[in-house]
C-alpha positions as CSV (number, residue, x, y, z in Angstrom):
1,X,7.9,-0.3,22.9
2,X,7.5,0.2,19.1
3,X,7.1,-2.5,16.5
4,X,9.3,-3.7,14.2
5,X,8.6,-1.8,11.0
6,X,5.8,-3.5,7.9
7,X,7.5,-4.0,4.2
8,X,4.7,-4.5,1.9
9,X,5.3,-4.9,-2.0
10,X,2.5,-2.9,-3.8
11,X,1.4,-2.7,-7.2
12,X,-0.6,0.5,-8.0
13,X,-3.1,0.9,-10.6
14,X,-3.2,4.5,-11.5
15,X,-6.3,6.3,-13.2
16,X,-8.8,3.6,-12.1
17,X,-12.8,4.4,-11.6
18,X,-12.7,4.4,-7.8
19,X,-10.0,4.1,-5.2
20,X,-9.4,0.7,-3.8
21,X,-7.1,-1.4,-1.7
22,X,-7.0,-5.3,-2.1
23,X,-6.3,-8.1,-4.1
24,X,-2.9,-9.9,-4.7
25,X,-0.4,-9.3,-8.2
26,X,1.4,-12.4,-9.0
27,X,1.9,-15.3,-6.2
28,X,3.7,-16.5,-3.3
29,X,6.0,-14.4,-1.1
30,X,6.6,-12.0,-4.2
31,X,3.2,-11.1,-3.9
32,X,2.2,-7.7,-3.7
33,X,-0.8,-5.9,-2.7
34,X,-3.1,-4.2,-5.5
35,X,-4.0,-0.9,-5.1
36,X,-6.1,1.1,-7.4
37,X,-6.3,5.1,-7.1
38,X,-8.4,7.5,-9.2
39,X,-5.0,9.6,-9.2
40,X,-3.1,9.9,-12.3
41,X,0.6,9.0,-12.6
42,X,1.5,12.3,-12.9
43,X,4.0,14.4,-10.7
44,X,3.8,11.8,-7.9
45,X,-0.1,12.0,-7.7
46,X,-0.7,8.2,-7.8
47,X,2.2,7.8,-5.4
48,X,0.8,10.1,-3.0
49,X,-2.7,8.4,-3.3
50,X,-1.9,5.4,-3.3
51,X,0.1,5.9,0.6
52,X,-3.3,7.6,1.5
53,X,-5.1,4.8,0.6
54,X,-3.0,1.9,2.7
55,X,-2.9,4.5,5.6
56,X,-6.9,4.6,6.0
57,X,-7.0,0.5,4.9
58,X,-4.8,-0.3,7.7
59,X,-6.1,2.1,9.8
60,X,-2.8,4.1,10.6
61,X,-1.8,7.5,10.0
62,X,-0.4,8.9,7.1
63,X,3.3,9.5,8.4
64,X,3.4,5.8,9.5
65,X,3.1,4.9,5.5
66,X,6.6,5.9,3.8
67,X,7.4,5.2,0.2
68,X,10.7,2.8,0.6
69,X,11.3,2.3,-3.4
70,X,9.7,2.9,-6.5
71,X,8.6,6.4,-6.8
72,X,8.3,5.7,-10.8
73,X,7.1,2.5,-11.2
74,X,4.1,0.8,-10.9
75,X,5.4,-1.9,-8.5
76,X,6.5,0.0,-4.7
77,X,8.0,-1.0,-1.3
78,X,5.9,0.6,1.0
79,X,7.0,0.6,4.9
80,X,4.9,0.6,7.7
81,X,6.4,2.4,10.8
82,X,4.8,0.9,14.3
83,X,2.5,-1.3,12.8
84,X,-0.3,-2.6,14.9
85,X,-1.7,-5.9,15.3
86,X,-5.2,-5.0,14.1
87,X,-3.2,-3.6,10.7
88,X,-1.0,-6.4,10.3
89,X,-4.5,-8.9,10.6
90,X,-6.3,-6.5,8.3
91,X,-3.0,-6.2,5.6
92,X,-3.2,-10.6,5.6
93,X,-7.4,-9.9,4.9
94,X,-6.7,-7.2,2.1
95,X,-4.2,-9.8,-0.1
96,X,-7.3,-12.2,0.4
97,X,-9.5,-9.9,-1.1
């Protein structure tokens, strides 16, 4: 039986030194998860980098990782389809980090 899809608020931080996934923007349940790509924000580049990047943090494949809103803007809703329970452990570790 599949898993109830993961909604994770992201806030990407295009043309950065190194690609990396952690680290909380702002507090509480609006938090979202930093993530930093080398990728500029150009024609969708950082976008696509930055659902690479959360794939291969979480450990899932690419197609589970779909782009919900924000294809423009530095702040994204990000779904997870059949999310498992070593990603959803490791997502709570990557806010913390």
């Amino acid at each position: 039986m599949a898993s109830e899809p993961l909604r994770i608020r992201v806030r990407v931080r295009p043309g950065a030194s190194r690609t990396a996934v952690g680290g909380s923007y702002g507090t509480g349940p609006e938090a979202a998860l930093v993530v930093a790509v080398s990728a500029r924000a150009v024609d969708g580049a950082a976008t696509e980098a930055v659902l690479v990047a959360l794939a291969a943090a979480l450990g899932v494949r690419r197609w589970q990782v779909r782009l919900v809103r924000g294809q423009t803007s530095r702040d994204k809703l990000v779904e997870i389809t059949d999310p498992t329970a070593g990603s959803v452990s490791t997502l709570a570790g990557l806010f913390s980090a």
